[in-house]
C-alpha positions in Angstrom: 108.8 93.6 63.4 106.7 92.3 61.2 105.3 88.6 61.2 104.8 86.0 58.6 100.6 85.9 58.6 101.3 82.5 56.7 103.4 81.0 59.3 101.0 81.9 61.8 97.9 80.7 60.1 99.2 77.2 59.7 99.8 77.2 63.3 96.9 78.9 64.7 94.7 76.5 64.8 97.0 73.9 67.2 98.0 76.9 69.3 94.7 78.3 69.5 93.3 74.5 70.3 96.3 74.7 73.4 95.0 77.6 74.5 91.6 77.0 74.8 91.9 72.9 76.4 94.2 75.0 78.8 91.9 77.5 79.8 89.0 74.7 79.9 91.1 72.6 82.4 91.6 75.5 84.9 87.8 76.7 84.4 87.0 72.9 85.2 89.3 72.9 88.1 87.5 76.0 89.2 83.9 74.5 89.4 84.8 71.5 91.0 86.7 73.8 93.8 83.8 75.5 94.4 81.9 72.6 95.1 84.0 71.1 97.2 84.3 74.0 99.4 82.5 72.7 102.9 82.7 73.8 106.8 86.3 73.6 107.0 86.9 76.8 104.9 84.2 78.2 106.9 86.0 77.2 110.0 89.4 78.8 108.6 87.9 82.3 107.7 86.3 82.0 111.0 89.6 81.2 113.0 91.1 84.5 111.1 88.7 86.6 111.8 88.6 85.9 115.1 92.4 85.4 115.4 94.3 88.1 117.7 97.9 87.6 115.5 98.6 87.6 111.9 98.0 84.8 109.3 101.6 83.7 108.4 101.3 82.2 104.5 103.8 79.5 104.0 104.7 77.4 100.9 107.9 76.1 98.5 108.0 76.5 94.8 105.0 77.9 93.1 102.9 77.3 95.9 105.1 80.2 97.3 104.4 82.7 94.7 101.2 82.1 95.0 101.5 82.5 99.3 102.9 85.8 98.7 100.0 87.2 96.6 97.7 85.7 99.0 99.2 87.7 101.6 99.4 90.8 99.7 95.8 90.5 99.0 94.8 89.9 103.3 97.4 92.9 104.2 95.3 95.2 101.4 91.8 94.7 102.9 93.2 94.9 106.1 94.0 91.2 107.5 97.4 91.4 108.9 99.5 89.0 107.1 103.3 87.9 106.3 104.3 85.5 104.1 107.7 83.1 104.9 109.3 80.7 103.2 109.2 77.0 104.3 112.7 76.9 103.2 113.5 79.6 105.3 111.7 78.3 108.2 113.5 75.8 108.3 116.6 77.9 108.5 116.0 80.4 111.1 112.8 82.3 110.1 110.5 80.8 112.8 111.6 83.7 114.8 108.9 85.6 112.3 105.9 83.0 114.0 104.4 84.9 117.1 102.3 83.1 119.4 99.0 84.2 118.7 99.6 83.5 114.6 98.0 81.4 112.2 99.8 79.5 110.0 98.3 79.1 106.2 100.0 75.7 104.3 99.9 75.8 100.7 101.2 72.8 98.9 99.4 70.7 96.6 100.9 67.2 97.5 101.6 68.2 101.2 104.8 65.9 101.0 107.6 68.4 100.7 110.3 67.9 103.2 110.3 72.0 104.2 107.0 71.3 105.2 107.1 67.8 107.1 110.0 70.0 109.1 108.2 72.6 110.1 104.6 71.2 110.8 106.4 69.4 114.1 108.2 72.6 115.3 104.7 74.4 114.8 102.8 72.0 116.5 105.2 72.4 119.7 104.4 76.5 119.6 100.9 75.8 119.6 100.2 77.6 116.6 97.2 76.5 114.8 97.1 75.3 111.3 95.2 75.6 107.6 96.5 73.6 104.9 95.3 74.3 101.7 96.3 71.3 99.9 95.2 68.6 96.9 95.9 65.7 98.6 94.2 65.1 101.8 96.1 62.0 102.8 99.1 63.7 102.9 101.5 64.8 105.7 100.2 68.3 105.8 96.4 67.3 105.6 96.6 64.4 108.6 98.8 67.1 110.6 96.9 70.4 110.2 93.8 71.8 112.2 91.9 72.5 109.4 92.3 71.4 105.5 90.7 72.9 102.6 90.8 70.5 99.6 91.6 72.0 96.4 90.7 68.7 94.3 92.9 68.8 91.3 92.0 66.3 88.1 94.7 67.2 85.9 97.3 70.2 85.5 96.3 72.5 82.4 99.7 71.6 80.8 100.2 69.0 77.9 102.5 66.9 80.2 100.5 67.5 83.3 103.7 68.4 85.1 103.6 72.3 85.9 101.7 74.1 88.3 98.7 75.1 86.6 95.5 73.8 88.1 96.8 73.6 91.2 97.9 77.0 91.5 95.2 79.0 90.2 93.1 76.8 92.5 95.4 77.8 95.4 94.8 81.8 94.2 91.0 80.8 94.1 91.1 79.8 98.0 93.1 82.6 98.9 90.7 85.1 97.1 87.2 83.3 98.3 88.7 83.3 102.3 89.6 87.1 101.2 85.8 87.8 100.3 84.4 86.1 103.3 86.5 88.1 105.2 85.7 91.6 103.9 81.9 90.9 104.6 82.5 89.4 108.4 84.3 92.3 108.8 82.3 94.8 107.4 85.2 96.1 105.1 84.4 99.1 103.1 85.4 101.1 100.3 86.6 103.6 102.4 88.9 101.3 104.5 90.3 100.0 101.3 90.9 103.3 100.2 93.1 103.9 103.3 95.6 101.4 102.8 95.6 102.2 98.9 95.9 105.9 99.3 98.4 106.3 95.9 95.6 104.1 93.5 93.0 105.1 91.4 90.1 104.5 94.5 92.4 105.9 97.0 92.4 109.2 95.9 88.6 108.9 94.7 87.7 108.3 98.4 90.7 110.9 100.4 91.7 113.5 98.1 89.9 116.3 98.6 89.1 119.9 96.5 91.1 121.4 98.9 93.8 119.7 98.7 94.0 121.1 94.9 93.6 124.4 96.2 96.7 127.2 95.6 96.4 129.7 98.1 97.8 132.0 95.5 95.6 131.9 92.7 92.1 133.5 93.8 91.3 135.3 90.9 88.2 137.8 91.7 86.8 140.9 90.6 83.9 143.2 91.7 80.2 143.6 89.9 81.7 147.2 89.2 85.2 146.7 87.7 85.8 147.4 83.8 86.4 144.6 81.2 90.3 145.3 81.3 90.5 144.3 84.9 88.8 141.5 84.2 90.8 140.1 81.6 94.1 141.0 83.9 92.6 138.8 86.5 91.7 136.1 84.3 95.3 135.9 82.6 97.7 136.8 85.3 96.1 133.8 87.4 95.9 131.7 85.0 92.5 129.7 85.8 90.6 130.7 82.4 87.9 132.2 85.2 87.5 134.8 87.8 85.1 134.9 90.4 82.7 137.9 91.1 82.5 139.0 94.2 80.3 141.5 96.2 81.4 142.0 99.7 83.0 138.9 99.8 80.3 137.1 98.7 80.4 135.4 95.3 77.4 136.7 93.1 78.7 135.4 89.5 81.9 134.1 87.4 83.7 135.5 84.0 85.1 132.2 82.2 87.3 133.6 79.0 84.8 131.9 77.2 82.4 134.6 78.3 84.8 137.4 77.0 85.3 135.7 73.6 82.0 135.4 73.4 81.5 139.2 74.3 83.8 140.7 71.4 82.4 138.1 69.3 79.1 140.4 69.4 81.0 143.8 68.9 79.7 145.4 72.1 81.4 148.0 73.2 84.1 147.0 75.3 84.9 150.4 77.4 81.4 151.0 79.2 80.7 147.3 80.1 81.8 146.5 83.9 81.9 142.6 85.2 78.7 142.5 86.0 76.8 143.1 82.6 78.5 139.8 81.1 79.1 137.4 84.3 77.3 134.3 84.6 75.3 134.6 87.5 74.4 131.9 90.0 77.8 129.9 89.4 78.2 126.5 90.2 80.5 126.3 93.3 81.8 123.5 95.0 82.4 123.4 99.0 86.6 123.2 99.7 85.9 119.8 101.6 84.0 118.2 98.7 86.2 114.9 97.6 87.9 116.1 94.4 86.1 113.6 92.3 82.8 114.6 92.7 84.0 118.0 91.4 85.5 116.1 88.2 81.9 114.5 87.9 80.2 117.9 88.1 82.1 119.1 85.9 81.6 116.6 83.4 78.2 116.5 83.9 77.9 120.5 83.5 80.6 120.2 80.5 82.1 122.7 82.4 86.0 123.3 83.1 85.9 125.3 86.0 84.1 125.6 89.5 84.4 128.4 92.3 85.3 126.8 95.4 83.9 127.9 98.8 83.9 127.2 102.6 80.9 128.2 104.5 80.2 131.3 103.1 83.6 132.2 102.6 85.4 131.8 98.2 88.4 130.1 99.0 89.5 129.9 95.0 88.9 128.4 91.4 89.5 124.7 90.5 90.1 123.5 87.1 89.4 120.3 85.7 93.2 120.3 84.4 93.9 120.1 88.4 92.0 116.9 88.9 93.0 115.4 85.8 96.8 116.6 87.3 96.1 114.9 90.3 95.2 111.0 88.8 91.7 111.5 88.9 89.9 109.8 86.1 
């Protein structure tokens, strides 16, 4: 579908001049947040992090979308966290509070009536409180533990009405307590590679050469077999290599490269053996390498295969098809 280029110039410059006061507004509403941010969002990260339960993220409307990725960001780096609806608080779901939880507010007038019904029944469980809210006279702010202002000028939208501002400042607070909560608790790579073990990082940090392996395909020859064996080995396994082994022990690889390369010169083909045209000194990987540094060795040899070994011990060929099989980029 094509579209009319003089339509859209005559109104590019009025959307483009939305756009921009939009972004402005939110980026505005951004630096005053973080300058407003004092020892009551200390005190919150600090009452999570040394919390025994799970923070329970609460909201209504927007401020409920944006509850939910706030909790889906705490449960990936490993802060156990639910989100529930104030609506549905209000209608049975306190049985999701436990005793030991902490209860994050957002709302950015702290007025609705889901909240001013549930802040009393909270209260009576003993459950303590953040509110992350705009206006700190408001029910929610006089009625929490701790409040974390999220000072809010104007929303980004010509009639000031949507959640705009106000929720990308929301995101803001949840993503800031998220950061100061990786550092307290020492939260590595490697952790957040456990609880992502399907993404890009996951496999990175868990999948290992092994793991690629097939027990099957081992192609190998000895120093002493002829040329014909050799290309047998390297076809039938389908690798585009076969090790060379002496005793067991890898002394050298074939690529089919290497046997291109060989009729390419002429030689004659029915008195050479595996040894006169293998590449000695392979590059090898060990089997419990991860899998990506094999795909960075192999990039940085320009290479497309590497014999794989444990202890002394060739355990098989893996190709850089195989890791770029397995998600690894």
């Amino acid at each position: 579908m094509q579209i009319s280029l003089e339509v859209t110039k005559n109104m590019n410059n009025s959307i483009l001049s939305d756009g921009v006061r939009a972004v402005e507004i939110e980026a505005k509403t951004l630096s005053v947040l973080a300058q407003s941010l004092d020892d009551q969002f200390s005190a919150s990260v600090q009452l999570i992090h040394r919390g025994k339960g799970r923070v329970v993220v609460t909201g209504v409307g927007k401020s409920a979308i944006i509850g939910r990725k706030i909790t889906a960001t705490f449960n990936s780096t490993g802060v156990p966290a639910l989100f529930m609806h104030a609506a549905d608080a209000v209608h049975g779901d306190f049985g999701m509070l436990l005793p030991d939880d902490i209860l994050l507010c957002l709302s950015k007038s702290g007025q609705t009536d889901e909240l001013k019904s549930m802040i009393p029944v909270v209260h009576a469980m003993g459950n303590k409180i953040i509110a992350i809210v705009a206006d700190t006279t408001s029910f929610l702010a006089r009625n929490a533990d701790l409040v974390i202002h999220t000072p809010i000028a104007e929303e980004a939208e010509p009639n000031g009405l949507a959640p705009t501002s106000s929720t990308i400042a929301q995101m803001a607070v949840g993503d800031a307590m998220t950061a100061a909560l990786i550092k307290l608790r020492n939260f590595k790579p490697g952790d957040f590679a456990s609880l992502h073990p399907a993404g890009t990082l996951g496999r990175r940090l868990n999948l290992k050469v092994k793991h690629l392996l097939s027990e099957q395909l081992k192609p190998s020859v000895s120093p002493k077999d002829n040329i014909a064996k050799v290309i047998v080995e390297i076809s039938s396994n389908r690798m585009g290599a076969t090790a060379v082994l002496d005793h067991g022990r890898i002394v050298g690889i074939i690529t089919d490269g290497d046997l291109r390369r060989m009729l390419e010169k002429g030689s004659n083909v029915s008195s050479l053996v595996a040894g006169d045209i293998m590449t000695r000194s392979p590059k090898c990987i060990h089997s419990e390498e991860k899998a990506y540094t094999a795909l960075l060795m192999l990039k940085d040899e320009n290479i497309t295969q590497l014999l794989v070994q444990s202890q002394n011990s060739y355990m098989g060929v893996i190709h850089i098809h195989d890791l770029l099989k397995a998600g690894l980029t």
